[in-house]
C-alpha positions, -999 to +999 in steps of 0.1 A: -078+462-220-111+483-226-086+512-222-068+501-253-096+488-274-109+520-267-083+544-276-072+517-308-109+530-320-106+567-316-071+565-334-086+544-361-118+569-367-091+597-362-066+584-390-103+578-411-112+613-412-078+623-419-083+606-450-054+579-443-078+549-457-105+544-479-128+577-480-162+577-477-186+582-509-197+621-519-233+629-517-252+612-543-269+638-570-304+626-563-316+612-525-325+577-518-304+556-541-273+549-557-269+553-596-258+519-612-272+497-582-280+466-597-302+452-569-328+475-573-360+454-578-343+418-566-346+401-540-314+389-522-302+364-499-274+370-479-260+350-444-235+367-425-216+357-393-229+373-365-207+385-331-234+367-309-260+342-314-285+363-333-286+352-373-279+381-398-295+370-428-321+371-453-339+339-433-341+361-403-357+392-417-382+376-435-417+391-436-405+421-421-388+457-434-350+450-434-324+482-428-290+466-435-256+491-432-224+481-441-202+499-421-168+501-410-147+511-374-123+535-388-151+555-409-167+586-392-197+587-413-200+549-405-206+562-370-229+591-376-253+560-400-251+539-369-262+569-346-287+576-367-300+537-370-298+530-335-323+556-327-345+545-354-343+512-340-354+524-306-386+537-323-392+508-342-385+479-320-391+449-334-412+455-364-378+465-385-353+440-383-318+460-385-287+447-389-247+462-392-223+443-412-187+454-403-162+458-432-137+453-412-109+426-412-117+396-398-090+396-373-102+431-361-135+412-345-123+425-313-123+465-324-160+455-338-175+446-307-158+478-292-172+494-314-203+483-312-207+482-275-194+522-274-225+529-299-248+509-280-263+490-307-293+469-296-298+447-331-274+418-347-237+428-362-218+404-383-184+409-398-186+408-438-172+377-456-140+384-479-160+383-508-186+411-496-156+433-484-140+432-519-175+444-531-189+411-541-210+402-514-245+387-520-258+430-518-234+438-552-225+476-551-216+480-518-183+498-524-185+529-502-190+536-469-213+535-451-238+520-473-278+517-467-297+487-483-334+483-473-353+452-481-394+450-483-410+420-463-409+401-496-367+408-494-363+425-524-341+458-524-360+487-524-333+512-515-296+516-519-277+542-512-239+550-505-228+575-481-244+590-453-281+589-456-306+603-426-335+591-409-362+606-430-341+597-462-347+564-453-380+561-437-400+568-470-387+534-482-398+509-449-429+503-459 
């Protein structure tokens, strides 16, 4: 069964790159955040359901930096963000709370925790809601993929950006 699973994945990343589904977003002109976001500034409050017990939701990060990405299985840069936050993660331990929301059909939950289990993510997954995987989630503008959103301890959006964005693009806005 992991076999399968596994293999399911790696065909779905492959027919990704191969640019069979929805492609990720180009390179945004200037770093840090995407043109047109209208959360900038706000604060937003979001509940997703999780894969275990641990809450993904605004409740749950408050006080603290939030790194949110809304990813997907079949997306290769989705992989490369999650690499990239889950050795963030290990450097931040607890005083960041990240999360991953999956963009990924509901009935795909098993892939998701494939997926999640190959990458060895540490912090709370959720699959998105219908509403947030047709782009009108509580977070408006996520419509690429993978897309960054970091909150301030006060859980207002202080970055957005769509497409693959590094460590130390990131960084400079978890304070």
């Amino acid at each position: 069964m992991a076999r399968a699973l596994a293999a399911t994945l790696a065909f779905c990343m492959f027919v990704g790159q191969v640019g069979a589904c929805k492609p990720s977003a180009a390179e945004e002109p200037s770093p840090g955040v995407s043109e047109g976001a209208p959360t900038l500034g706000k604060n937003v409050s979001f509940t997703f359901d999780s894969l275990d017990a641990r809450p993904v939701s605004s409740e749950a990060a408050r006080g603290r930096v939030a790194v949110l990405a809304f990813v997907a299985t079949w997306d290769l840069s989705s992989q490369a963000e999650v690499n990239f936050l889950v050795a963030m993660a290990k450097h931040d331990e607890t005083s960041v709370y990240y999360a991953l929301i999956a963009l990924d059909d509901p009935k795909n939950r098993e892939l998701v925790e494939t997926y999640v289990k190959t990458l060895a993510v540490t912090f709370p997954v959720a699959m998105a809601d219908a509403e947030t995987i047709a782009g009108r989630g509580p977070i408006p503008s996520v419509n690429a993929l993978p897309t960054v959103v970091v909150l301030d301890r006060a859980g207002k959006v202080v970055f957005q950006r769509s497409g693959l964005s590094k460590p130390e693009e990131i960084r400079p806005h978890m304070r």
